[in-house]
C-alpha positions in Angstrom: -9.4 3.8 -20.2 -7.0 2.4 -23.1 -4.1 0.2 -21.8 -2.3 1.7 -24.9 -1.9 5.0 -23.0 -0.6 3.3 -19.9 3.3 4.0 -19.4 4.2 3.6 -15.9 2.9 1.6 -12.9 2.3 3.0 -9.4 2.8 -0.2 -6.6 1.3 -0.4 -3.2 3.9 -2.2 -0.8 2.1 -4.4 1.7 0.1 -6.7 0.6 1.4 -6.0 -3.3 4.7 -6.4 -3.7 5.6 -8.2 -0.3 3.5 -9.6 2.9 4.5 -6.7 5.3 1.2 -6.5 6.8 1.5 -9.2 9.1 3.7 -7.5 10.5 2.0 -4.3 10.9 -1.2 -6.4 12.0 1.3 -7.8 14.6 2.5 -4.3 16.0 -1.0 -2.8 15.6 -2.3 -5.8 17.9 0.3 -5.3 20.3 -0.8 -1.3 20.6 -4.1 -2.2 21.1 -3.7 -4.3 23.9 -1.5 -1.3 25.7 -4.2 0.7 25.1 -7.2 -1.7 26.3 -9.0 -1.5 22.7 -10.0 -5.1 21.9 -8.5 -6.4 18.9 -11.0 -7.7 16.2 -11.2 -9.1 12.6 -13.5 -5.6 11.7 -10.2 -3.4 13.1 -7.6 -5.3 11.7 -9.3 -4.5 8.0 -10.0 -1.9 8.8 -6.2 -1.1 9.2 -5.1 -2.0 5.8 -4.2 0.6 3.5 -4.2 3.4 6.1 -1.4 5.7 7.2 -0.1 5.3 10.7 -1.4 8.3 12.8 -5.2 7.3 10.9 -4.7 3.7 12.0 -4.2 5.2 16.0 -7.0 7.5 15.9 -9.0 4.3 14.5 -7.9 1.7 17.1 -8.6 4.6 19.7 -11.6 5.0 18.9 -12.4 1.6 19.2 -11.9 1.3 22.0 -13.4 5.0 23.0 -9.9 6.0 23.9 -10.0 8.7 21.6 -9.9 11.7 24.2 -7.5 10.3 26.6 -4.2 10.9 25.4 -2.4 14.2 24.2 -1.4 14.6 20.4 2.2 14.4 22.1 1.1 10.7 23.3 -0.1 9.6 20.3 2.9 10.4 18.4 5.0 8.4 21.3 2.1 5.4 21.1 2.7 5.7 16.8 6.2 6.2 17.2 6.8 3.0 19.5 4.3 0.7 17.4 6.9 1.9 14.7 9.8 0.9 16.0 8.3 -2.7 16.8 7.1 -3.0 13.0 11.2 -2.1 12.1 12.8 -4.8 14.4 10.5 -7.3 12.2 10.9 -5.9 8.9 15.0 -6.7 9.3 13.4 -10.0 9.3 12.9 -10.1 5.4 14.5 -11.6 2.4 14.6 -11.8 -1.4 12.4 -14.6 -0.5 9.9 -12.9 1.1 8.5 -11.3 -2.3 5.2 -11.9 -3.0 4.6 -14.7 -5.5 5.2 -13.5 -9.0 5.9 -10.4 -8.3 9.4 -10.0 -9.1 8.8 -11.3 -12.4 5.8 -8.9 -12.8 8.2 -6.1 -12.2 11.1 -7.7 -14.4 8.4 -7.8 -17.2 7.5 -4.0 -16.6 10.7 -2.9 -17.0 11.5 -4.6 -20.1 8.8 -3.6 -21.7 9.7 0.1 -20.8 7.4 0.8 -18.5 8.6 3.2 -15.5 7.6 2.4 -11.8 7.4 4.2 -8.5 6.0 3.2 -5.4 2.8 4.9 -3.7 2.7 3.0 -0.3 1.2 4.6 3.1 4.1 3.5 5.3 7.1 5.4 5.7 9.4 2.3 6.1 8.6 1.3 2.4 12.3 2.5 1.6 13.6 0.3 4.3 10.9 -2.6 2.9 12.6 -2.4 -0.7 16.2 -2.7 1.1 16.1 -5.8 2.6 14.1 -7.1 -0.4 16.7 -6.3 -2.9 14.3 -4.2 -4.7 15.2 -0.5 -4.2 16.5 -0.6 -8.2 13.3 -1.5 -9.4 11.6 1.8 -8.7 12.3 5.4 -10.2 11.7 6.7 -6.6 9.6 6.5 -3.6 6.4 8.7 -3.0 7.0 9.7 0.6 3.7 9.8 2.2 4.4 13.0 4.6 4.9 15.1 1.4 0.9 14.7 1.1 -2.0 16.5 2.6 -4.5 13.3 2.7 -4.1 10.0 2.9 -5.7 6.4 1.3 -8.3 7.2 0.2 -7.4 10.6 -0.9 -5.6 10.6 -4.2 -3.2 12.4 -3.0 -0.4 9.8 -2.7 -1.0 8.4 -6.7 -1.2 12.0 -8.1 2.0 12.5 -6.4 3.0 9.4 -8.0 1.9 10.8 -11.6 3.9 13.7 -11.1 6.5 11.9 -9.8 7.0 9.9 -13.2 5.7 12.9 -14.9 3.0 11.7 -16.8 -1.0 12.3 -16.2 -3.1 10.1 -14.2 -4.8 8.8 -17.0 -1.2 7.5 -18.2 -0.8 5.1 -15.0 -2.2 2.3 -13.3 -2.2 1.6 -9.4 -1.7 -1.5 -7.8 -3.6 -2.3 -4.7 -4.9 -4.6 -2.3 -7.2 -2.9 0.0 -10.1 -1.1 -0.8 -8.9 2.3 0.0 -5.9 2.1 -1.9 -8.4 1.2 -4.9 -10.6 4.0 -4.0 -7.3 6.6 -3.9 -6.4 5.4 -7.2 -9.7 5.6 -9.0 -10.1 9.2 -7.6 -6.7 10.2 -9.5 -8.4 9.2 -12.3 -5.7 6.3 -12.3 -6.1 2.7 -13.8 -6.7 0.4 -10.6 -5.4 -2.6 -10.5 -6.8 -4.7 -7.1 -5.4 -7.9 -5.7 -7.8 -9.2 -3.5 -11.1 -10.5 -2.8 -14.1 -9.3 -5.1 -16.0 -8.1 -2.6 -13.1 -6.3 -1.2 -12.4 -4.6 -4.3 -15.5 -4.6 -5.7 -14.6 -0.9 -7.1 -11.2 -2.1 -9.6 -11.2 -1.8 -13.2 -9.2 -5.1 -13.0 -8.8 -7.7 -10.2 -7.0 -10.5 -9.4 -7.6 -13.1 -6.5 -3.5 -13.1 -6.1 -0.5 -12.1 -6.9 0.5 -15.0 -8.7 -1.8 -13.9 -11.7 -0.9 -10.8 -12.4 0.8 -10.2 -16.0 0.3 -7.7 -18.3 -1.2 -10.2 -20.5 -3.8 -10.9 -18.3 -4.4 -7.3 -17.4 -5.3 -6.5 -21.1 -7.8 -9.9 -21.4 -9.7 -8.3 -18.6 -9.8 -4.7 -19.9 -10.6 -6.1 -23.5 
């Protein structure tokens, strides 16, 4: 893929752009214990990257609670792990940005490239509020308005579209392995933040936040 033909960026949230997932991992965690799955390191990565009613069926499963509550229960156990992750999201600040981020962003934009955001979680909206980030992004790919989730492409077609350009015309950013996956099968440039055995599977990595530029995303291509 050419970086030349690259004219709008598609952002993951947690992880990305800001640390939510420690707040997530927090709620998730409290779920789990409510419904007797033990928590472990393999379930809490497991976790990352996937939409909320996926992430139940998971931890259920777990713990081989899978066929003990109706769909009506799950949507109240999703719903109220939900509503814990909200109380700590009005938590965040400016400050809470990931490092370098909001300069990465800043340099996007001034260099005319357009950016929307392709997260899993519904709340991103909210996320991007109490950031002070909501201007940043052309829009918000709500993750309801497709069929599959991470690590369908759904979610970063929808993002192509929503920019109107082709996939080959965007790069994802991501840092979890299904994310990565979802963006390679749009036929998207990924972008992973992360571990490299994580994200083994990116056309170009970085071990954090702090080193992503779009200078050092053309070394690596090139």
């Amino acid at each position: 893929m050419n970086f030349a033909d690259i004219r709008g960026f598609a952002f993951d949230l947690d992880g990305v752009i800001a640390d939510t997932a420690r707040f997530h991992t927090q709620a998730w965690h409290q779920l789990a214990d409510q419904v007797k799955t033990p928590w472990t390191q393999e379930l809490e990565e497991g976790l990352k990257g996937v939409g909320r009613m996926d992430s139940l069926e998971m931890i259920l499963r777990a713990g081989g609670h899978q066929d003990e509550y109706s769909q009506e229960e799950k949507v109240a156990l999703a719903t109220s792990k939900n509503d814990r992750y909200q109380e700590l999201v009005k938590t965040l600040t400016p400050a809470d940005a990931l490092p370098g981020m909001v300069d990465f962003l800043a340099e996007l934009k001034a260099a005319g490239y357009r950016l929307v955001l392709a997260s899993a979680s519904k709340n991103a909206p909210t996320v991007l509020k109490y950031l002070q980030l909501t201007a940043a992004f052309e829009g918000v790919v709500d993750p309801s308005s497709v069929a599959n989730g991470k690590p369908a492409p759904d979610i970063y077609l929808a993002a192509a579209k929503m920019l109107n350009l082709a996939p080959e015309q965007v790069a994802g950013v991501e840092d979890a392995a299904a994310g990565v996956a979802a963006i390679n099968a749009a036929g998207e440039l990924s972008i992973g933040i992360g571990s490299a055995e994580d994200l083994r599977e990116a056309a170009v990595r970085f071990d954090s936040t702090s080193q992503v530029t779009l200078e050092n995303i053309k070394k690596q291509l090139n």
